[in-house]
N, CA, C and O atoms as a GROMACS GRO file, in nm:
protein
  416
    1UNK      N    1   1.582  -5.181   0.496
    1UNK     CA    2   1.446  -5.165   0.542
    1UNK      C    3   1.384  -5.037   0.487
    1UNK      O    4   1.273  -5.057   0.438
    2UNK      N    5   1.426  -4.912   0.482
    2UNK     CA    6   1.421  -4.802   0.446
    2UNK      C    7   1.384  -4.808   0.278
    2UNK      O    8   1.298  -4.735   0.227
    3UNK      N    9   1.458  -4.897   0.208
    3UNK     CA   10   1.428  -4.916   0.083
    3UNK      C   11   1.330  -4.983   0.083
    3UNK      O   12   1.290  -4.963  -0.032
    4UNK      N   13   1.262  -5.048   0.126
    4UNK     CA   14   1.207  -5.102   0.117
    4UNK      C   15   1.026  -5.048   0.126
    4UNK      O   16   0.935  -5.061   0.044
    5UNK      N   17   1.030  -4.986   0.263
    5UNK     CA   18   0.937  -4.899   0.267
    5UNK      C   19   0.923  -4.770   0.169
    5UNK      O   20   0.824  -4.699   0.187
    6UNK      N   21   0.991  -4.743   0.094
    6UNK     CA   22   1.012  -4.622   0.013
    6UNK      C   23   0.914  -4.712  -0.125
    6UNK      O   24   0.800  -4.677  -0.155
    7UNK      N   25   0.973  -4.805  -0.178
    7UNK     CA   26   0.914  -4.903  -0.271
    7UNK      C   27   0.738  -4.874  -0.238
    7UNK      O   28   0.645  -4.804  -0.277
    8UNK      N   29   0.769  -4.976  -0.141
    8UNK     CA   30   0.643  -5.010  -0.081
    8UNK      C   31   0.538  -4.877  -0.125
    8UNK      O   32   0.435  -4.913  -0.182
    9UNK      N   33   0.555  -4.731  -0.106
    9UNK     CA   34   0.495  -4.597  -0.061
    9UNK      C   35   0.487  -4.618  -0.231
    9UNK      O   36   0.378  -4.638  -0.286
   10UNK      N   37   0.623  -4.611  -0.312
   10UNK     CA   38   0.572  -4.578  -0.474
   10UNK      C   39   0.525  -4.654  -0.511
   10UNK      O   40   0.452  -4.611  -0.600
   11UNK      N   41   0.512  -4.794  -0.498
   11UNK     CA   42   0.384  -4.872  -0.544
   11UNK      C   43   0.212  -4.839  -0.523
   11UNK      O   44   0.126  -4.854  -0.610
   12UNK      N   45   0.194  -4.802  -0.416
   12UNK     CA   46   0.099  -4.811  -0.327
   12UNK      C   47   0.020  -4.634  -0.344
   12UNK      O   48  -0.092  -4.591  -0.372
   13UNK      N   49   0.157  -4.574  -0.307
   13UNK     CA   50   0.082  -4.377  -0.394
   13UNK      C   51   0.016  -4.383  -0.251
   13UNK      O   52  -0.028  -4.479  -0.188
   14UNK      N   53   0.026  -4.188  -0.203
   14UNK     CA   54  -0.004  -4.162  -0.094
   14UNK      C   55  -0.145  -4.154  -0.069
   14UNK      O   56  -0.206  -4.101  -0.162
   15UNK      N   57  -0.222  -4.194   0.037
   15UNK     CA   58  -0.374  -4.224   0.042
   15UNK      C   59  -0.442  -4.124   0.068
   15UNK      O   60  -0.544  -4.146   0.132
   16UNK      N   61  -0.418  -4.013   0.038
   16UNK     CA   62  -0.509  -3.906  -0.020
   16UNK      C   63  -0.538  -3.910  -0.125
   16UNK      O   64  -0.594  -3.807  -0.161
   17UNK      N   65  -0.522  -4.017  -0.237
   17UNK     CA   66  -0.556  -3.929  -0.385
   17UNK      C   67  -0.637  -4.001  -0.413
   17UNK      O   68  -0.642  -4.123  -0.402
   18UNK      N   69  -0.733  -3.905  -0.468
   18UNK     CA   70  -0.899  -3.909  -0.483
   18UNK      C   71  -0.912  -4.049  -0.551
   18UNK      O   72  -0.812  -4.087  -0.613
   19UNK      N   73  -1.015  -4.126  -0.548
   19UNK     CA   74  -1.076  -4.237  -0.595
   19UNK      C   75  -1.175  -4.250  -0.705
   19UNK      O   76  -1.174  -4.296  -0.819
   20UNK      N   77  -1.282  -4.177  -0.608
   20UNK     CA   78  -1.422  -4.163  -0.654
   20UNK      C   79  -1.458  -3.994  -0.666
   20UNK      O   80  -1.404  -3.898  -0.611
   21UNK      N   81  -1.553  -4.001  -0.745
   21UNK     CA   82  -1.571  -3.905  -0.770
   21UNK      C   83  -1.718  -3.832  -0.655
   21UNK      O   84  -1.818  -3.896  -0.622
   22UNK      N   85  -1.693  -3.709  -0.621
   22UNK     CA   86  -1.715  -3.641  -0.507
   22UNK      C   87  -1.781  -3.515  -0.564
   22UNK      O   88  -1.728  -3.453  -0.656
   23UNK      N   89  -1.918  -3.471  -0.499
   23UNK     CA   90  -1.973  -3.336  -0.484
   23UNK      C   91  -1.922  -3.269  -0.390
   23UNK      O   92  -1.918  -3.288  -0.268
   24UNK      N   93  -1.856  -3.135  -0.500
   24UNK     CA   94  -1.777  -3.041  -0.428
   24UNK      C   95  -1.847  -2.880  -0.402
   24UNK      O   96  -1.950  -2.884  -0.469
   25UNK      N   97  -1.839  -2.750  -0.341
   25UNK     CA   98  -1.845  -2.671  -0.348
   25UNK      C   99  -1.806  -2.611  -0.468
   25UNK      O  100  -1.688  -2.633  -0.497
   26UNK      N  101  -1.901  -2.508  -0.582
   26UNK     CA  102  -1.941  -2.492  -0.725
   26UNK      C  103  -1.822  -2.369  -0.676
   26UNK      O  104  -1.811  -2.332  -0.559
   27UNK      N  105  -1.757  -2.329  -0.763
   27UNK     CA  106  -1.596  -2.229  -0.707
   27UNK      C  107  -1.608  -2.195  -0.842
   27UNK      O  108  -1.582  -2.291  -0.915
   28UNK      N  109  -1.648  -2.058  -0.922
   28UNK     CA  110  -1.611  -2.025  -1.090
   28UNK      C  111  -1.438  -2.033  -1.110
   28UNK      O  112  -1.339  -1.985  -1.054
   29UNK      N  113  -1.455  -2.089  -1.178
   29UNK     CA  114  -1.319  -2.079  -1.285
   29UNK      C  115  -1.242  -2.211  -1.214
   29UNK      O  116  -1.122  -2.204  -1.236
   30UNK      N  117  -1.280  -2.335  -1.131
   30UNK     CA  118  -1.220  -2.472  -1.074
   30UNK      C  119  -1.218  -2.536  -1.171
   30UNK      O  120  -1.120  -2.610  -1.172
   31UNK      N  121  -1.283  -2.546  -1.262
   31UNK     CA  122  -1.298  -2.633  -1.392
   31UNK      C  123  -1.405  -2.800  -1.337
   31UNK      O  124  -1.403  -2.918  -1.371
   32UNK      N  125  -1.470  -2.732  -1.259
   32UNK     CA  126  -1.526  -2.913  -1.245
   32UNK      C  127  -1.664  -2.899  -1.370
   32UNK      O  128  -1.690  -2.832  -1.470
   33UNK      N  129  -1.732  -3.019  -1.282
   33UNK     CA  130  -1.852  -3.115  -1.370
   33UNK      C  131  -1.962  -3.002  -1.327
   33UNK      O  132  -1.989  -3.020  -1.208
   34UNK      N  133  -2.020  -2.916  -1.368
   34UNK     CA  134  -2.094  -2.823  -1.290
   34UNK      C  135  -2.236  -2.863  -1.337
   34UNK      O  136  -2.245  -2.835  -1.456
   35UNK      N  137  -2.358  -2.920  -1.287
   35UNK     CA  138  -2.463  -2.984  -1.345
   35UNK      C  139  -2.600  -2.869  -1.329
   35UNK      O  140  -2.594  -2.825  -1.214
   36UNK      N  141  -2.694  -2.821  -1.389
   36UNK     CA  142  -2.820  -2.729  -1.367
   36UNK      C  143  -2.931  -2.873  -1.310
   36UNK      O  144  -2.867  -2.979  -1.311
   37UNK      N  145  -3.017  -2.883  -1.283
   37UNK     CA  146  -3.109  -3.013  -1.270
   37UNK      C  147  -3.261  -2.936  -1.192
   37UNK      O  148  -3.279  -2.840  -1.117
   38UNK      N  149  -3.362  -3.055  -1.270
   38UNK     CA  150  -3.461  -3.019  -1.196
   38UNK      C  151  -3.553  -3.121  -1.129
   38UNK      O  152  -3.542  -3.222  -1.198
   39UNK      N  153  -3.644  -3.146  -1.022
   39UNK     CA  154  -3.758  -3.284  -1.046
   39UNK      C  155  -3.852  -3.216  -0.921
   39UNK      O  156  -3.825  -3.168  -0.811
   40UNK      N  157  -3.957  -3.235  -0.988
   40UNK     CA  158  -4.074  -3.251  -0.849
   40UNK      C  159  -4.078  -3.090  -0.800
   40UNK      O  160  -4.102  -3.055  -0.684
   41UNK      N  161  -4.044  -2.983  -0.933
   41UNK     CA  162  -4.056  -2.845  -0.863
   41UNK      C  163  -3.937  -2.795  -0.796
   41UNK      O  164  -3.934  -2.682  -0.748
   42UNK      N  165  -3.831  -2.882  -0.789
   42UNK     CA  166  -3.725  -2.820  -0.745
   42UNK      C  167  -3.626  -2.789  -0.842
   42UNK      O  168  -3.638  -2.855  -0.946
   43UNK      N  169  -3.505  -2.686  -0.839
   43UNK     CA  170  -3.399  -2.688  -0.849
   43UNK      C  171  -3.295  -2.705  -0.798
   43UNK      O  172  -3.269  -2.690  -0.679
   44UNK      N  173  -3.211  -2.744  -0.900
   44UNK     CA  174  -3.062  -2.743  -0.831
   44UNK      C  175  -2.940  -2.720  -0.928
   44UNK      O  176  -2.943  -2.726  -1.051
   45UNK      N  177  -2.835  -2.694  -0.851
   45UNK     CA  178  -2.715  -2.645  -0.922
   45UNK      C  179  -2.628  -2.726  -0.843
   45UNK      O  180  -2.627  -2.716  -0.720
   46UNK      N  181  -2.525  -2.838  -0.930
   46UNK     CA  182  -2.434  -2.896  -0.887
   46UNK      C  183  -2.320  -2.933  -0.939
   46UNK      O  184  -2.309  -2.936  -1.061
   47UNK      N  185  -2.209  -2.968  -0.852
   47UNK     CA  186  -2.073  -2.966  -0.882
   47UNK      C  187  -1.993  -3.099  -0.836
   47UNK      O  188  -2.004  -3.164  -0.732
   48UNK      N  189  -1.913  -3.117  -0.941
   48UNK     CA  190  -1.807  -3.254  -0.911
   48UNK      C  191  -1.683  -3.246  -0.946
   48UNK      O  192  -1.634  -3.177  -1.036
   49UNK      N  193  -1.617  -3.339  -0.849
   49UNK     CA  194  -1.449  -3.351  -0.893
   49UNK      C  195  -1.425  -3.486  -0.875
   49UNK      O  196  -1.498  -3.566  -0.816
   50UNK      N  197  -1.316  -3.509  -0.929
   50UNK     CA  198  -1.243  -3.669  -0.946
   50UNK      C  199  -1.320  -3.756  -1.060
   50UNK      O  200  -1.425  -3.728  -1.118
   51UNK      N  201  -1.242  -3.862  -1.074
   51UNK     CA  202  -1.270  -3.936  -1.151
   51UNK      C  203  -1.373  -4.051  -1.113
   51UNK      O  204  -1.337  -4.109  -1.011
   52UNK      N  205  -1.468  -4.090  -1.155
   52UNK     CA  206  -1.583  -4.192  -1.096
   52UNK      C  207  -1.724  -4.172  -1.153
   52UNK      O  208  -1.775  -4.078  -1.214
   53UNK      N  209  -1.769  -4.288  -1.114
   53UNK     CA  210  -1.926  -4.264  -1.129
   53UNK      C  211  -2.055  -4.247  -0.987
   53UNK      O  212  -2.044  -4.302  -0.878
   54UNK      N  213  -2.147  -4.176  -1.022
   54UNK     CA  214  -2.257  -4.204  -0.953
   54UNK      C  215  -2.362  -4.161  -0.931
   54UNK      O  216  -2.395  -4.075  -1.013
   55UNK      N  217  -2.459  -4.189  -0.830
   55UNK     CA  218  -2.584  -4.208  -0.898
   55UNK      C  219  -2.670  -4.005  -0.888
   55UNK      O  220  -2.665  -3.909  -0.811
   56UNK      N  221  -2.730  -4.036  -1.003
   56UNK     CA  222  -2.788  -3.889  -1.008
   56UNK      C  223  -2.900  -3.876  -1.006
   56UNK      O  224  -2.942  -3.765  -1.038
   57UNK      N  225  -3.008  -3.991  -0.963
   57UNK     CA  226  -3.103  -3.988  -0.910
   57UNK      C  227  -3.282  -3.983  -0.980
   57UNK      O  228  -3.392  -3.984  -0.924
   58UNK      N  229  -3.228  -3.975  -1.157
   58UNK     CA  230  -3.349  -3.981  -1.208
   58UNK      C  231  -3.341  -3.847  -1.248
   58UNK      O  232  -3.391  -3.840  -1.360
   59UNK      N  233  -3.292  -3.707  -1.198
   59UNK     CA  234  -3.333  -3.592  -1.228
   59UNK      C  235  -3.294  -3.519  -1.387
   59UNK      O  236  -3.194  -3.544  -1.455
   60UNK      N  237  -3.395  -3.432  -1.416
   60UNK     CA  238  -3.412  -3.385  -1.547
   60UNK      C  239  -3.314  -3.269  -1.523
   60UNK      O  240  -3.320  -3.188  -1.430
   61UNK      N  241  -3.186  -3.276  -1.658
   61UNK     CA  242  -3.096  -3.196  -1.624
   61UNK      C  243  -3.102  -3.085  -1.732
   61UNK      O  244  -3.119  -3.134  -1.844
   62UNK      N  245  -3.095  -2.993  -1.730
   62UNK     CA  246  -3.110  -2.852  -1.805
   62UNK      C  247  -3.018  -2.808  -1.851
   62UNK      O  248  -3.039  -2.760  -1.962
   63UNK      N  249  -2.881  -2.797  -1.804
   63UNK     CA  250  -2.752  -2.771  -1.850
   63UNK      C  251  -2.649  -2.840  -1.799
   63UNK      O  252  -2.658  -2.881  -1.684
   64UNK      N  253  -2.531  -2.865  -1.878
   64UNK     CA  254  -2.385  -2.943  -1.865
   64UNK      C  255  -2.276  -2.825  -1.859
   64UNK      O  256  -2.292  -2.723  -1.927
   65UNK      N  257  -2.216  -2.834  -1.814
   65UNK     CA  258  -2.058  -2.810  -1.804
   65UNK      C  259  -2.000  -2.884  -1.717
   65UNK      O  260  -2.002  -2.912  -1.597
   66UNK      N  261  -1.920  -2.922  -1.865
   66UNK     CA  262  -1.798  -3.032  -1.829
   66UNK      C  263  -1.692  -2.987  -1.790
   66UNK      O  264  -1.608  -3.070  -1.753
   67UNK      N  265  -1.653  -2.826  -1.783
   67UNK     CA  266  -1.546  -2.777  -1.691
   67UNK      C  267  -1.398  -2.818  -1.785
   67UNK      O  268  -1.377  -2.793  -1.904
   68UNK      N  269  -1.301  -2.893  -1.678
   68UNK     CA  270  -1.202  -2.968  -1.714
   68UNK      C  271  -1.196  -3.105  -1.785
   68UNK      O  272  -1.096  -3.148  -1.843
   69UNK      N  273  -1.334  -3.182  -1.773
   69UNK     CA  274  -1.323  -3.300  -1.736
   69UNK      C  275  -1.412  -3.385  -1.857
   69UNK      O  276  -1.523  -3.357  -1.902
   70UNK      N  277  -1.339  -3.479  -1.886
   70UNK     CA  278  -1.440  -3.561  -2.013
   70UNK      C  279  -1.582  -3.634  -1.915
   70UNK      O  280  -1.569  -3.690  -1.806
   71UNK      N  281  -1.712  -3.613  -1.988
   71UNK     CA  282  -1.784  -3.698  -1.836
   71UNK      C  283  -1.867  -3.767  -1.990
   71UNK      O  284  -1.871  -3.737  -2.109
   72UNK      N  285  -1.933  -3.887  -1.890
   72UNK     CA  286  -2.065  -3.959  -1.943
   72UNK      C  287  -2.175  -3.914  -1.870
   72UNK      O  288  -2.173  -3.855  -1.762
   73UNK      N  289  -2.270  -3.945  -1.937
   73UNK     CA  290  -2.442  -3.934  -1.838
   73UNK      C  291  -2.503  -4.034  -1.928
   73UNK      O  292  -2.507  -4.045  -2.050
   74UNK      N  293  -2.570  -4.133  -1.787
   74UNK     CA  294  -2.679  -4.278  -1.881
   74UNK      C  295  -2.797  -4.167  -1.795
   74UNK      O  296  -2.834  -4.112  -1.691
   75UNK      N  297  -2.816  -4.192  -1.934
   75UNK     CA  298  -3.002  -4.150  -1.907
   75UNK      C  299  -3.103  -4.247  -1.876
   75UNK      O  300  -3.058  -4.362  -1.873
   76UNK      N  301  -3.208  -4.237  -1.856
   76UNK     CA  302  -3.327  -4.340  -1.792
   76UNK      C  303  -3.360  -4.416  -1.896
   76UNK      O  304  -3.404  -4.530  -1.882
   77UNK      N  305  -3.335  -4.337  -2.060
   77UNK     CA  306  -3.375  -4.483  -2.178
   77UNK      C  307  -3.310  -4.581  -2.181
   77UNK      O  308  -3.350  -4.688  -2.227
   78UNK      N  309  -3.182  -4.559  -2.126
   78UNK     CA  310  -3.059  -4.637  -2.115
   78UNK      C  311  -2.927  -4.585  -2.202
   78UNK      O  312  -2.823  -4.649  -2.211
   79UNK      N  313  -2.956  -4.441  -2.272
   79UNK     CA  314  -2.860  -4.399  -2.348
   79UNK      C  315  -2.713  -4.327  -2.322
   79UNK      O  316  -2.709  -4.211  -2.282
   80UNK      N  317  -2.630  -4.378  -2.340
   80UNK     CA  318  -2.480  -4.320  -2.258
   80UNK      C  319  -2.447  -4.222  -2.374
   80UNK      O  320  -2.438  -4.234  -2.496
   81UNK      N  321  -2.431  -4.105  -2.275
   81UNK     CA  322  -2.353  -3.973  -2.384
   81UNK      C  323  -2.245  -3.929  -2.298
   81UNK      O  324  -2.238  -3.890  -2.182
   82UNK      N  325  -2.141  -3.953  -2.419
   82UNK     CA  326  -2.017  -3.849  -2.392
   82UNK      C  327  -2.001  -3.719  -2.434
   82UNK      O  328  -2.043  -3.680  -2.543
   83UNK      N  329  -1.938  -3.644  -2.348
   83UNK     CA  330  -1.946  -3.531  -2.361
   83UNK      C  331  -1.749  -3.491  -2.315
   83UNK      O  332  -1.688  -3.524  -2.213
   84UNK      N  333  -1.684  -3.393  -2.466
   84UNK     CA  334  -1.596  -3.351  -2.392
   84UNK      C  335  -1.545  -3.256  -2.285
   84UNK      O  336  -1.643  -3.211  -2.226
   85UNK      N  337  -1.437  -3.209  -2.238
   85UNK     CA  338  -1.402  -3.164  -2.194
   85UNK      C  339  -1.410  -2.955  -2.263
   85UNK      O  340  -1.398  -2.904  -2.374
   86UNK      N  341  -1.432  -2.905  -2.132
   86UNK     CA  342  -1.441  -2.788  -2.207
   86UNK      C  343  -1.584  -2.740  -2.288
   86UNK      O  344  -1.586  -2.634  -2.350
   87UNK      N  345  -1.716  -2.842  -2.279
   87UNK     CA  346  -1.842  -2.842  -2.338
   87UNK      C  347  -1.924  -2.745  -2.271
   87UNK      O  348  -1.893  -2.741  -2.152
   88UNK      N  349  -2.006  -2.674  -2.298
   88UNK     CA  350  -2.149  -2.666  -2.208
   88UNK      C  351  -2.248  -2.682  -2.332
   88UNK      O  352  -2.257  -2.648  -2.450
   89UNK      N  353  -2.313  -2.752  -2.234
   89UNK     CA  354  -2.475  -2.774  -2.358
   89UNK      C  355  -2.591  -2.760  -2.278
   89UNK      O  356  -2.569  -2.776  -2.158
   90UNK      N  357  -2.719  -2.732  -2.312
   90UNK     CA  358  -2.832  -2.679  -2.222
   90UNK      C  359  -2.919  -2.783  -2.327
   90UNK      O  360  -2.879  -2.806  -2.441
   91UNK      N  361  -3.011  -2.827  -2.287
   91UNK     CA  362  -3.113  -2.891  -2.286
   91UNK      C  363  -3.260  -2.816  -2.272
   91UNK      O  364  -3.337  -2.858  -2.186
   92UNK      N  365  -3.302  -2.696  -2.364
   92UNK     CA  366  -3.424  -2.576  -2.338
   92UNK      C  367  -3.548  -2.624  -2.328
   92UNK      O  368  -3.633  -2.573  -2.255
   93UNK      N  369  -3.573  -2.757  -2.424
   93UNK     CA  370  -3.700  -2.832  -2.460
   93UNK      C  371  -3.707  -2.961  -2.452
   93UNK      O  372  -3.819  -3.009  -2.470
   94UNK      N  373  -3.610  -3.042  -2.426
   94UNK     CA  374  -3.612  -3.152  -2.380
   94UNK      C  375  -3.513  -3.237  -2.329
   94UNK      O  376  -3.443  -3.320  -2.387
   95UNK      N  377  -3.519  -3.193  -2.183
   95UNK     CA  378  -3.381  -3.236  -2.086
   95UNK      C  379  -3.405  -3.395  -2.044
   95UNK      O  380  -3.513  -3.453  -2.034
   96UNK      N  381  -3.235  -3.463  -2.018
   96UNK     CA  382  -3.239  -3.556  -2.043
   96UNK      C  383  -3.316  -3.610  -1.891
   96UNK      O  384  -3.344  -3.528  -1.803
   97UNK      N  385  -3.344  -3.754  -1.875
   97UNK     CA  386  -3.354  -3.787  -1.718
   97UNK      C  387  -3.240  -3.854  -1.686
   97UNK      O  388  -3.219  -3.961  -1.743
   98UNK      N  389  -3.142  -3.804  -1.588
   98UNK     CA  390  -3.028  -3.883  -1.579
   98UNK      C  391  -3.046  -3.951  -1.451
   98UNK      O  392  -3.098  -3.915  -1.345
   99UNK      N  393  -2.981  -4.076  -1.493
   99UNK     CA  394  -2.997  -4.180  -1.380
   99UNK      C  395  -2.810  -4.192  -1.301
   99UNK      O  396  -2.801  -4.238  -1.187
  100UNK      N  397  -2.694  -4.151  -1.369
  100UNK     CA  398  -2.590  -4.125  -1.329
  100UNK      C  399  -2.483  -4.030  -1.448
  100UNK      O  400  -2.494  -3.981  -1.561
  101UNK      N  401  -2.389  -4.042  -1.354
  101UNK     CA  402  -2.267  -3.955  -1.431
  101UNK      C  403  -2.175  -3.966  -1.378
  101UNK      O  404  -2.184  -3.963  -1.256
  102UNK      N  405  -2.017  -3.986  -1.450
  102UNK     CA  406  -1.945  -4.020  -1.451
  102UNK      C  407  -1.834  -3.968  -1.509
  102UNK      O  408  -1.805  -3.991  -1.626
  103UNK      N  409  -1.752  -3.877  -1.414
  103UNK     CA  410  -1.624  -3.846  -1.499
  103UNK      C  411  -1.490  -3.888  -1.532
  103UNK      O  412  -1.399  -3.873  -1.450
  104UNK      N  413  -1.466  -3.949  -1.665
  104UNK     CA  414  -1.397  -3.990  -1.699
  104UNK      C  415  -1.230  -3.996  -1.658
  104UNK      O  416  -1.152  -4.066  -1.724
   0.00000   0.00000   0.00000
């Protein structure tokens, strides 16, 4: 029985480990998805961990860092860019509109 449940646990992997990908508290030197963004007069500064996609709401993004992590962003034309790991790129004159993002 014991073997059995042991199986069972290494098939299955303990149910903490991350799924989706999650906005975390921005921590220097964590290595996440760290995003600049703007819309409608606001700013913002944001951060991600895990692997997943989701939605980013339309907003015009100003700078990337990809931290640790390989990510995509579909923009509103419908254009998917990859970006590696270890990148930052800024956008000064014409930031993209991202509709999601997704780290690989």
């Amino acid at each position: 029985m014991a073997l059995a449940a042991a199986a069972a646990f290494t098939m299955t992997g303990p149910a903490t480990t991350a799924s989706a990908i999650n906005k975390v508290t921005c921590n220097p030197g964590a290595g996440y998805l760290k995003i600049w963004s703007h819309m409608n007069g606001r700013d913002s500064v944001d951060c991600y961990a895990n692997r997943g996609k989701t939605n980013f709401g339309n907003w015009w993004v100003d700078k990337i860092s990809t931290g640790n992590n390989d990510v995509k962003y579909y923009d509103a034309n419908g254009d998917v860019v990859k970006i590696n790991r270890g990148k930052t790129i800024s956008y000064p004159n014409r930031p993209p509109k991202v509709k999601a993002i997704e780290i690989l």
